[in-house]
C-alpha positions as CSV (number, residue, x, y, z in Angstrom):
1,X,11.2,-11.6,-23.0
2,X,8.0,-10.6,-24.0
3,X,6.6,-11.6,-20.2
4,X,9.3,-9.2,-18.9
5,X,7.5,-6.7,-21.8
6,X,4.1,-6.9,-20.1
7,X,5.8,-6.5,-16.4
8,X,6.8,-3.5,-17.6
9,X,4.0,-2.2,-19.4
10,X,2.0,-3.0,-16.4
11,X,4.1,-1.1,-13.9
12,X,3.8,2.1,-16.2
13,X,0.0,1.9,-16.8
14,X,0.2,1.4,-12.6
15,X,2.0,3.8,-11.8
16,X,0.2,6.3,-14.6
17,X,-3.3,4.9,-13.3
18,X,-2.6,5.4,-9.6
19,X,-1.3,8.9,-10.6
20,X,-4.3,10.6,-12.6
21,X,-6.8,8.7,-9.9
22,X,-4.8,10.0,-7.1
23,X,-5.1,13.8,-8.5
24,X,-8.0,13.9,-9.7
25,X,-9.8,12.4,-6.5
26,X,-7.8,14.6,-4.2
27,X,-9.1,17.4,-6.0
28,X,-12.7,16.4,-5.6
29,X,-12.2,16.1,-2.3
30,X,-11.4,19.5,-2.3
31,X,-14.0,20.9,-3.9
32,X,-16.2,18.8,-1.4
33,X,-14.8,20.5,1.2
34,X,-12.6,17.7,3.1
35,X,-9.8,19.2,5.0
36,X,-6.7,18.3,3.5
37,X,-5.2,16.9,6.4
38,X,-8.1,14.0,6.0
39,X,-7.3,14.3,2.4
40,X,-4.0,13.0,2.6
41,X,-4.6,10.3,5.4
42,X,-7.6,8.7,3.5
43,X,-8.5,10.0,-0.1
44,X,-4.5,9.9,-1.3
45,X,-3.5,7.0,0.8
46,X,-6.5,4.6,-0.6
47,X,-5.3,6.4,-4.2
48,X,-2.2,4.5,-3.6
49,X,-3.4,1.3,-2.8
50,X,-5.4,1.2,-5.8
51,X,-2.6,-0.6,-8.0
52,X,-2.3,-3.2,-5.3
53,X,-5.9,-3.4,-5.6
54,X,-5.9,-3.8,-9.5
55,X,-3.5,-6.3,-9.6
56,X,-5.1,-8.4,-6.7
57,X,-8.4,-8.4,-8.0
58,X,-7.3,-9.0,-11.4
59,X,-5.2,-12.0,-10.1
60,X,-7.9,-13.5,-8.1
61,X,-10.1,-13.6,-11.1
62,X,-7.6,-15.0,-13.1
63,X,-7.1,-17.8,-11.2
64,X,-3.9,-16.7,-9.6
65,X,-5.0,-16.4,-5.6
66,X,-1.4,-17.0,-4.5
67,X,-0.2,-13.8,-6.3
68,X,-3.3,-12.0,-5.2
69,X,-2.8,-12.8,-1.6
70,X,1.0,-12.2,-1.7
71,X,0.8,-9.4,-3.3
72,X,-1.1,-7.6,-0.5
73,X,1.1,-9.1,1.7
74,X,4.5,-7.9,0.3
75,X,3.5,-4.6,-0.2
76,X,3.2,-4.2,2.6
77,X,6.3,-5.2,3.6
78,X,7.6,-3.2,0.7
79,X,6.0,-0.3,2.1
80,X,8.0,-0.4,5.2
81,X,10.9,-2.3,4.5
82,X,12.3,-0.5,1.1
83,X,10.1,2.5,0.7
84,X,10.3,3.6,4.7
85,X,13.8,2.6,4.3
86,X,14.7,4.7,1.7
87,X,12.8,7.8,2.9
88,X,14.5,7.6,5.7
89,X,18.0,6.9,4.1
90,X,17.2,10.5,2.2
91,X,17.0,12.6,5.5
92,X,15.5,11.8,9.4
93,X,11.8,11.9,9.6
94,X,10.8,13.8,12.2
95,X,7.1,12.2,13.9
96,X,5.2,15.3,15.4
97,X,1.8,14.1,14.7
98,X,-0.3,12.6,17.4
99,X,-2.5,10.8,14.9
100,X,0.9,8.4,14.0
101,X,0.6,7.2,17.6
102,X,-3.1,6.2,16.7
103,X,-2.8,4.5,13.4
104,X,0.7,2.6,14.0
105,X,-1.5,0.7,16.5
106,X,-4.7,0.1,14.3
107,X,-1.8,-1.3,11.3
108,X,-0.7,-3.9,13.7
109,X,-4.3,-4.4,14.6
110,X,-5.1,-5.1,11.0
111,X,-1.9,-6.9,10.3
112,X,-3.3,-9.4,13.5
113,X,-6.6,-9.7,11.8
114,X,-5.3,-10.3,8.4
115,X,-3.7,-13.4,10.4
116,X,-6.5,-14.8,11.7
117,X,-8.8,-14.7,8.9
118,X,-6.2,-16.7,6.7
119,X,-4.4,-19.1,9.0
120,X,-6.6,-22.0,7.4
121,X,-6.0,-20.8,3.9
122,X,-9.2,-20.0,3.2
123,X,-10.5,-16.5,2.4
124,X,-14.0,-16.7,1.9
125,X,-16.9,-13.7,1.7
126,X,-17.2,-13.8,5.6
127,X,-13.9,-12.8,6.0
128,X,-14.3,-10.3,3.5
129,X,-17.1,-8.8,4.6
130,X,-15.4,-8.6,8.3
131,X,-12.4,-7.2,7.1
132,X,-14.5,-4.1,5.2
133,X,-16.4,-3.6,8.3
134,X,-13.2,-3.2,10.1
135,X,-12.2,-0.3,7.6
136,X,-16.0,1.6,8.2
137,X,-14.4,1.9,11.9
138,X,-10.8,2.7,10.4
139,X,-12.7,5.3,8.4
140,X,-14.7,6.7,11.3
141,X,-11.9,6.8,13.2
142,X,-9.8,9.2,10.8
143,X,-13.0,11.4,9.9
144,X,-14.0,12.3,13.9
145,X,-10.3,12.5,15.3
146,X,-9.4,15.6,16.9
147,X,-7.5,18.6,14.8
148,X,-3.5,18.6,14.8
149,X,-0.6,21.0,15.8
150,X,-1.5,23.7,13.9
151,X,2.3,23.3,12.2
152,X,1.3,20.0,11.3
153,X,-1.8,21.2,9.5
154,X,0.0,23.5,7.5
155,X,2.4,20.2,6.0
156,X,-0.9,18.9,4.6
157,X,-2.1,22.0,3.7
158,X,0.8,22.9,2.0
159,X,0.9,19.8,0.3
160,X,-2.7,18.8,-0.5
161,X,-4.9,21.7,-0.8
162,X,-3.7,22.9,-4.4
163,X,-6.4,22.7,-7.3
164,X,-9.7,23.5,-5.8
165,X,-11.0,25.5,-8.8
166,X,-10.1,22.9,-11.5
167,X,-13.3,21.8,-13.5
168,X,-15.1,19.1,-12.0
169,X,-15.7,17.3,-15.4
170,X,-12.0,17.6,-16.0
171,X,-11.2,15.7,-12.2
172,X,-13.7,13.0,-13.5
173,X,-12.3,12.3,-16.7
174,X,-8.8,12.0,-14.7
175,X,-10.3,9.7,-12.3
176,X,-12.0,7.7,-15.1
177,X,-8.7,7.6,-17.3
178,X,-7.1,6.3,-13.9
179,X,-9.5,3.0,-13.3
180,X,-8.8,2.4,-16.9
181,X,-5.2,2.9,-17.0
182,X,-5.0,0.8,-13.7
183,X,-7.2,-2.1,-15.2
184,X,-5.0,-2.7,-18.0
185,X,-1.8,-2.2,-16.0
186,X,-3.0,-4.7,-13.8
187,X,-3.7,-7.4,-16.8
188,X,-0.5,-6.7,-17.8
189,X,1.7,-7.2,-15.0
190,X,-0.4,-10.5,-13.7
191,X,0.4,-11.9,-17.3
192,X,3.9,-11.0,-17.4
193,X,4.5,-12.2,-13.5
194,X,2.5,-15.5,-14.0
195,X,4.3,-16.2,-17.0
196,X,7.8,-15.9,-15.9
197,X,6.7,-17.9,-12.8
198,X,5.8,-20.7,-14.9
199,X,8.6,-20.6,-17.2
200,X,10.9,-20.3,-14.7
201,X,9.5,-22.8,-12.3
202,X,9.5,-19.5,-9.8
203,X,6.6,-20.5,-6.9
204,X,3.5,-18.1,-8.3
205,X,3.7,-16.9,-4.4
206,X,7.2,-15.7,-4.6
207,X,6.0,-13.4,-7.8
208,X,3.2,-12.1,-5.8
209,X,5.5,-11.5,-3.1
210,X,8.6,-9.7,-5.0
211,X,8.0,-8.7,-8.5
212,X,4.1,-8.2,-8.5
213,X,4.2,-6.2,-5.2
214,X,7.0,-3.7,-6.0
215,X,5.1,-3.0,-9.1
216,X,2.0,-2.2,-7.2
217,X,4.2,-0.4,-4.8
218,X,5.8,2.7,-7.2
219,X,3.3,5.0,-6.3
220,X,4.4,5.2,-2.7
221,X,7.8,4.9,-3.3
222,X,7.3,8.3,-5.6
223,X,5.5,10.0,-3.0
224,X,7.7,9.0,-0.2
225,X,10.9,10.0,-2.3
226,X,9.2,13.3,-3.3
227,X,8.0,14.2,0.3
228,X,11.9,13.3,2.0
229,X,12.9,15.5,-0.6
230,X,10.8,18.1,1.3
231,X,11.6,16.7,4.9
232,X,7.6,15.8,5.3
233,X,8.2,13.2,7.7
234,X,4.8,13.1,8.7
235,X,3.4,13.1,5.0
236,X,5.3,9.5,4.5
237,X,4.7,8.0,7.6
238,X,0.6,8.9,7.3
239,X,0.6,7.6,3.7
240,X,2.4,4.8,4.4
241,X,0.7,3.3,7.7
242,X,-2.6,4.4,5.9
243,X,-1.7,2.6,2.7
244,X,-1.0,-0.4,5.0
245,X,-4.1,-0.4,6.5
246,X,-6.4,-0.3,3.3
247,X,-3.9,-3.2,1.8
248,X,-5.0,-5.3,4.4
249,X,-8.9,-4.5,5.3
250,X,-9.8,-2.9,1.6
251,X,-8.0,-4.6,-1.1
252,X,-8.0,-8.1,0.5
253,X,-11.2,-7.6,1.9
254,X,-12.5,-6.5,-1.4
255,X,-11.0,-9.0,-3.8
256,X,-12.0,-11.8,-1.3
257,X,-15.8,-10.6,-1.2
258,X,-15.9,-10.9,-4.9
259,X,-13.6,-13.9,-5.6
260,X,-13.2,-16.4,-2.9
261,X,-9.4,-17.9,-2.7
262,X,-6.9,-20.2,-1.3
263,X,-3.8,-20.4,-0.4
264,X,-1.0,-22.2,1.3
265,X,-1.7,-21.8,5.0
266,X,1.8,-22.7,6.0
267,X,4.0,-20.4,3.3
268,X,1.1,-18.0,3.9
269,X,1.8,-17.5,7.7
270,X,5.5,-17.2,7.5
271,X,4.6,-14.0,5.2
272,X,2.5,-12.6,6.9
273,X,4.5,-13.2,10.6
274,X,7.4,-11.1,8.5
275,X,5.1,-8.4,7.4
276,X,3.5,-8.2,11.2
277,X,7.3,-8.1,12.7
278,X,8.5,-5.5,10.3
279,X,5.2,-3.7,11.1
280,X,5.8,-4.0,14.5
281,X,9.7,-3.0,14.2
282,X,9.1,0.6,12.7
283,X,7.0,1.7,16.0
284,X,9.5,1.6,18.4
285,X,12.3,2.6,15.5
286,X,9.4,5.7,15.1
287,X,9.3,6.3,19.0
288,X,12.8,6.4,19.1
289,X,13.3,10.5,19.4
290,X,10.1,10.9,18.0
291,X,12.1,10.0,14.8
292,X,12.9,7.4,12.2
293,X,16.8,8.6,10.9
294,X,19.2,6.9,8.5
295,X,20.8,4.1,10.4
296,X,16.9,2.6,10.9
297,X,16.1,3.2,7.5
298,X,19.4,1.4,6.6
299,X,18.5,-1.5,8.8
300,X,14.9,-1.3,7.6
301,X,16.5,-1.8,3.8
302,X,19.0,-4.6,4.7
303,X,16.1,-6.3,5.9
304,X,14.2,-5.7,2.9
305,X,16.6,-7.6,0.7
306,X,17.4,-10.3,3.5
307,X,13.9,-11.3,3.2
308,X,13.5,-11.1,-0.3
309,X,16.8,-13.0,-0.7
310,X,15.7,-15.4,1.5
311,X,12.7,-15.9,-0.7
312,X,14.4,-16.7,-3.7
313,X,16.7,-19.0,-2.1
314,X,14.1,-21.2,-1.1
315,X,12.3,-21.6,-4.5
C-alpha cells in the first residue's frame, strides 16, 4: 500500500513538474523571440519528456538500469500506442504539415539507432555522447527548416504564443519550482515502482515498461487530449514524434552519459523491435488521407493493451 502511495505521489509531482517547466519555458522562449511554431516542436515537446527524463536518471542512479532503460522505451510506445490512440479515438487528425513528413522519418531513425547502441546491453558514455550528438543535428534540423502553410502557423500561433509580457523572474521561479517538483516526483514513483516489483516478484523491466512509463507519460496524454478537444491534429502529432525523438537521443543519451547501465540484451531487443514497429505503423496509418481517424486510433489502442498484456503474462 504505501509503495502504491509513492506511485501516486510521484505521478502528481510529474505531472505538476512537467507542467510549471513546460509554461514557464515556453514563455521564455517567447520573450526570446522563438517563433512559436519552433516553440512547440522543440521547447514544449523536450518540456514533456522531462518526467521521463527524471524518472530515468533517477533510476539509473539508484541502481535500477532496467527501469531506466524501459522506461524510455515504453514511453514511447505509450506515446503512440495509447496516447495517439486515444487522440485519435476523440476526433480524425488531419496531417497538413510538411515538417511531419520530415520528423516521422528522423523518429524511426532514432528508434534504429537506439537499437544499435544497446543490442549488447551495454550503454556506456560513447553511446551517450553519440546519441546527444545526433539531437544537435535533430535540433539543427528543426531551427533552419523552411516556414509552414501559413494556416498551419496560425495552429501554433494560436496555441503557443500566449504570455509574452509575463515577468521574467516569475517564468524562472516556474521553471525552478518545475525541476524541483519533477525531482521529487521522480524519487517517488522509482520507489513506489521498484518496491512493488520486488514484492511482487514483478520483473523490475516490466515496471519500467508499464507502470513507470505511463507515469512519465501524463503530460502528453494531457496535451494530446486537450489539443483533439480542439481538432489540432498537427499540435499532437508534432509533440508526440518530437517527444519520441528526445526520449530516445536526450534522455537515454543523457542518463547514459552520466550513469553507465546494463541491461538484458535479449528482453531489451524484443522492446525495443515493438516500439520501432509501432513507430513504423503510425506513418503509413498517418499517410493514409493525410490522416490518422478513429478506426487507427482504435487499432493503435488494442495494440497498446495487447502488448502490455502480453508483458504481464510472461512475468
Amino acid at each position: 500500500m504505501t509503495d502504491l502511495l509513492w506511485i501516486l505521489l510521484g505521478v502528481v509531482l510529474l505531472y505538476g513538474g512537467g507542467e510549471a517547466l513546460v509554461g514557464g519555458a515556453r514563455r521564455l522562449a517567447l520573450r526570446l523571440g522563438i517563433r512559436p511554431m519552433v516553440i512547440g516542436l522543440t521547447v514544449v515537446a523536450l518540456g514533456t519528456s522531462t518526467p521521463e527524463l527524471a524518472a530515468t536518471l533517477t533510476a539509473a542512479l539508484e541502481g535500477a538500469p532496467e527501469v531506466a532503460f524501459g522506461n524510455v522505451v515504453g514511453s514511447n510506445i505509450a506515446n503512440l500506442g495509447l496516447v495517439l490512440g486515444l487522440g485519435a479515438m476523440i476526433y480524425t487528425l488531419q496531417v497538413e504539415a510538411r515538417f511531419l513528413r520530415r520528423e516521422m522519418p528522423i523518429m524511426l531513425g532514432a528508434s534504429v539507432l537506439m537499437i544499435f547502441v544497446a543490442r549488447d546491453g551495454e550503454l556506456g558514455r560513447l553511446e551517450g555522447s553519440l546519441l546527444l550528438v545526433m539531437l544537435v543535428g535533430f535540433l539543427w534540423v528543426l531551427f533552419r527548416a523552411e516556414r509552414e502553410d501559413p494556416l498551419v502557423e496560425k495552429t501554433f500561433d494560436d496555441e503557443f504564443a500566449q504570455g509574452r509580457k509575463q515577468s521574467v523572474w516569475w517564468l524562472l521561479a516556474l521553471v525552478a519550482i518545475g525541476i524541483v517538483s519533477l525531482a521529487l516526483g521522480a524519487k517517488a514513483l522509482i520507489v513506489g515502482a521498484v518496491g512493488i516489483a520486488r514484492a511482487f516478484g514483478v520483473e523490475e523491466r516490466v515496471i519500467g515498461l508499464t507502470v513507470v512509463a505511463f507515469g512519465t507519460s501524463l503530460p502528453e496524454l494531457a496535451g494530446t487530449l486537450v489539443a483533439a478537444a480542439k481538432r489540432e491534429g498537427d499540435i499532437i502529432l508534432g509533440n508526440l514524434i518530437g517527444s519520441n525523438v528526445f526520449n530516445i537521443l536526450f534522455i537515454l543519451g543523457s542518463t547514459i552519459l552520466i550513469r553507465p547501465i546494463s541491461i538484458d540484451a535479449s528482453s531489451a531487443m524484443v522492446d525495443m523491435l515493438v516500439m520501432l514497429g509501432i513507430s513504423a505503423l503510425v506513418w503509413p496509418l498517418m499517410l493514409t488521407g493525410r490522416r490518422l481517424g478513429r478506426w487507427e486510433g482504435l487499432t493503435l489502442g488494442i495494440l497498446y493493451v495487447i502488448y502490455v498484456a502480453w508483458l504481464f503474462v510472461n512475468v
